[in-house]
BAZADO-680959 format. One record per residue (C-alpha): x, y, z. Coordinates in steps of 0.1 Angstrom, whole numbers, plus 5000, padded with zeros to 4 digits. Example, Ala and Ser with C-alpha at 12.3 -4.5 7.8 and 13.67 -1.06 7.14 Angstrom:
BAZADO-680959
512349555078;513749895071;
This chain:
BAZADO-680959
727738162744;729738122775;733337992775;734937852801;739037922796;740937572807;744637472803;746637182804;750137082811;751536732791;753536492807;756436652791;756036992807;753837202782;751637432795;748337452765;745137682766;741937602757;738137672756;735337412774;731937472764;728937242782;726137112761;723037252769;721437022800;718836912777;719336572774;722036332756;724336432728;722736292698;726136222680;727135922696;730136102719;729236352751;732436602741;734236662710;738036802712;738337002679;742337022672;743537342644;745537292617;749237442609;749137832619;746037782640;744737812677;741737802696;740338152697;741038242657;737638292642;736838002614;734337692609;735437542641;732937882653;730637782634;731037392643;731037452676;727837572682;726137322659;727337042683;726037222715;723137202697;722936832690;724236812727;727536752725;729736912748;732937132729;736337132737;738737352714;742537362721;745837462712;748537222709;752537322709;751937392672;749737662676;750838022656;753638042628;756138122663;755138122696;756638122732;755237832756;755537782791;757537502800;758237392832;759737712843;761137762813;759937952784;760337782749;759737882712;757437682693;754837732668;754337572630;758237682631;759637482656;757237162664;758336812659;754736602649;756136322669;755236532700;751636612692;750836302714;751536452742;748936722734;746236522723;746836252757;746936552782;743636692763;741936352764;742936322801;741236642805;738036542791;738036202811;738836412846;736136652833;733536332837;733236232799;733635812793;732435912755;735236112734;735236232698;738436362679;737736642654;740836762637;741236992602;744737012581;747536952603;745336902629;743636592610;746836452603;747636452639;744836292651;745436012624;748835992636;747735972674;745335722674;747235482648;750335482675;747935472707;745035292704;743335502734;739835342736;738735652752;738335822717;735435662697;735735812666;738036042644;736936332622;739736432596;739536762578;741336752548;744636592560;747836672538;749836382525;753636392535;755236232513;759036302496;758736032470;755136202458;756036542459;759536482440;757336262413;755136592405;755136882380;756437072412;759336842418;762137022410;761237312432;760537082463;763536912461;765637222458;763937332490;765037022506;768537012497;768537342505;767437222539;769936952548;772537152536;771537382569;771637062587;774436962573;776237312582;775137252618;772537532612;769237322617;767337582639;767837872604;764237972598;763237872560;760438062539;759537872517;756637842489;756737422481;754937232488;753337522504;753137872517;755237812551;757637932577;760037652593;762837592604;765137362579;765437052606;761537022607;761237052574;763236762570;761336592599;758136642581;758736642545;762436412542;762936102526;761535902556;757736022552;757436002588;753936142591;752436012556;748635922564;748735662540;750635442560;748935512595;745335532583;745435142584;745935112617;743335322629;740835072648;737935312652;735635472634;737635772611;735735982588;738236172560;736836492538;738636672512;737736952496;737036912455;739137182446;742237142472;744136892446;744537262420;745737442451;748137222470;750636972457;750136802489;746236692478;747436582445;745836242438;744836212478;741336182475;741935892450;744535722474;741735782502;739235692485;741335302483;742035232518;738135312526;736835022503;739834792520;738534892558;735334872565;736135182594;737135412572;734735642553;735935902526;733936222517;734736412485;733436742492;732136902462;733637302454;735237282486;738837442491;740937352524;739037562540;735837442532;734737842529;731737772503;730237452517;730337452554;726837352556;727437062534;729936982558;728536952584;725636772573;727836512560;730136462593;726936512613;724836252599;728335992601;728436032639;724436012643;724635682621;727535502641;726735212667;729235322695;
């Protein structure tokens, strides 16, 4: 399939790659959106095989144009043009808070491109973005969400678990680097995951003020949001213990909200892609947009 290689710059000077594929000329996208922008998760980026490969093509087949992109997050480490300036950034170094930018200057590039119908399609970190984005902009050029299996963020949660002890040893551990004036020392650390960072964005992302807990922006998400999670990703991660059960509340209080279990599924979806995509596929063919 051809690719066509396409960049963007954000309003606040990041230079980010991507891939455009056009929908086969065949007639109109039968998922209700002409171009989906599929965001990765922590450690990710656009050219890594995974089920976005897979993904992709089934929505060129249903007509649906396919955008799939990096944002500043993209790698464990990596160096990103800014301005004329070259900056580290990576799982390592990003602040959430500036994912915005990405997802506005990719949306602006679907709009420019000629598309008036956008989807969002995020897994893991990618998801929670997403949620995150559209909770804070109400852009009303994105018609619908699709979250993969976002983590929950949340200090109060983690410290509350079996795990507890260990996550908030890592933390203090953390603003004691801060504290020390050292918030840019790179941390290794195995709780609530597997995970390079450095100790200030751990705090950012994991501290006491649960700045990026989807619980609290999935409410203010006006339109349409589909959430999956994986069966089996509660056993594996401390950050999908009792999520699908908190999930599964907020999409019986608003009626835009739809939760999937997905059964035998890990984060990763690696057993059940089909399944998958039959359930997000039919979700987008069924919506009145």
């Amino acid at each position: 399939m051809l690719v066509d290689l396409v960049h963007v710059e954000t309003t606040d000077g990041v230079r980010l790659d991507g891939i455009f594929q056009k929908a086969p000329e065949t007639g109109v996208s039968q998922l209700g959106v002409d171009v989906i922008i599929l965001h990765h998760g922590v450690y990710g980026n656009f050219y890594s095989p995974g089920m976005f490969d897979e993904y992709s093509d089934a929505l060129l087949a249903k007509g649906c144009a396919v955008l799939r992109v990096n944002n500043r997050g993209h790698d464990p480490i990596s160096r990103v043009k800014v301005k004329n300036d070259v900056k580290r950034y990576g799982a390592a170094y990003e602040v959430i808070d500036d994912s915005r930018y990405d997802w506005e200057a990719w949306i602006d590039f679907a709009q420019a491109a000629g598309f008036e119908r956008i989807g969002l399609w995020g897994h893991s970190l990618g998801a929670v973005k997403s949620i995150y984005y559209m909770a804070l902009n109400t852009d009303t050029r994105v018609k619908f969400v699709v979250a993969g299996s976002p983590p929950r963020f949340s200090c109060s949660a983690f410290a509350d678990m079996k795990e507890g002890a260990e996550f908030k040893k890592v933390l203090l551990r953390a603003q004691r680097y801060v504290e020390a004036g050292q918030p840019d020392t790179l941390m290794d650390v195995t709780n609530p995951y597997d995970i390079l960072l450095t100790a200030e964005v751990f705090i950012e992302k994991y501290g006491p003020e649960e700045k990026y807990n989807i619980l609290n922006y999935i409410p203010h998400v006006e339109v349409p949001l589909l959430i999956t999670i994986g069966s089996c990703e509660a056993q594996a991660n401390m950050a999908f213990n009792g999520l699908s059960e908190e999930v599964g509340k907020l999409a019986q209080e608003f009626h835009n909200v739809t939760f999937e279990s997905i059964p035998g599924a890990d984060h990763s979806y690696t057993h059940q892609r089909e399944y998958v995509w039959n359930v997000i596929s039919q979700w987008m063919g069924n919506l009145s947009l």
